[in-house]
N, C-alpha and C positions, 0 to 999 in steps of 0.2 A: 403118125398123128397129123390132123390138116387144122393146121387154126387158122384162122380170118385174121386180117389185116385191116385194121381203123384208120384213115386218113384226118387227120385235125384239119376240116375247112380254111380258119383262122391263120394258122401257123406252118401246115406240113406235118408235124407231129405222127410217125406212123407207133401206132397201137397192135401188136400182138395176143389176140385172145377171139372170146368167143364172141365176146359184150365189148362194147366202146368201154374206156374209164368211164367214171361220174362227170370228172375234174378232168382236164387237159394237163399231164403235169407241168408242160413247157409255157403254156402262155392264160392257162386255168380255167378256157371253156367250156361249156356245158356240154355232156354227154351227146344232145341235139347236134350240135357243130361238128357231127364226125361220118363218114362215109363211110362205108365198104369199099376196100380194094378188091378188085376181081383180080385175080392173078390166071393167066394162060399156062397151060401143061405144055412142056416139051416133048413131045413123041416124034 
Protein backbone atom coordinates (compact mmCIF):
# COMPACT_ATOMS: atom_id res chain seq x y z
CA UNK A 1 0.00 0.00 0.00
CA UNK A 2 1.67 3.65 -1.02
CA UNK A 3 -0.26 6.50 0.91
CA UNK A 4 0.84 10.10 0.44
CA UNK A 5 2.18 12.13 2.98
CA UNK A 6 0.64 15.82 3.91
CA UNK A 7 2.94 18.40 5.19
CA UNK A 8 1.02 21.25 7.65
CA UNK A 9 2.66 24.60 6.02
CA UNK A 10 1.72 26.22 9.32
CA UNK A 11 3.09 23.85 11.84
CA UNK A 12 5.08 20.71 10.27
CA UNK A 13 2.13 18.46 11.13
CA UNK A 14 2.82 15.34 8.70
CA UNK A 15 -0.63 13.80 7.54
CA UNK A 16 -0.75 10.02 6.39
CA UNK A 17 -3.59 9.39 3.74
CA UNK A 18 -4.71 10.05 0.41
CA UNK A 19 -6.39 13.61 1.03
CA UNK A 20 -4.86 16.37 3.28
CA UNK A 21 -7.27 16.42 6.80
CA UNK A 22 -10.11 19.34 6.59
CA UNK A 23 -8.59 20.58 10.06
CA UNK A 24 -4.91 20.48 10.94
CA UNK A 25 -5.27 18.50 13.99
CA UNK A 26 -2.15 20.07 15.75
CA UNK A 27 -2.48 23.74 15.09
CA UNK A 28 -6.33 23.55 13.07
CA UNK A 29 -5.35 24.90 9.55
CA UNK A 30 -7.29 24.70 6.57
CA UNK A 31 -6.96 21.66 4.34
CA UNK A 32 -5.37 24.55 1.74
CA UNK A 33 -2.20 24.91 4.17
CA UNK A 34 -0.95 21.38 3.38
CA UNK A 35 1.57 20.12 0.82
CA UNK A 36 2.43 16.78 -0.64
CA UNK A 37 5.50 15.12 0.55
CA UNK A 38 7.32 13.56 -2.30
CA UNK A 39 9.20 10.65 -0.75
CA UNK A 40 12.31 8.99 -2.86
CA UNK A 41 12.53 5.11 -3.32
CA UNK A 42 15.54 3.34 -2.11
CA UNK A 43 16.77 0.96 -4.99
Amino acid sequence: MNNKKWRCKICGYIHEGDEPPEICPRCGASKMNFNKVEEKENN
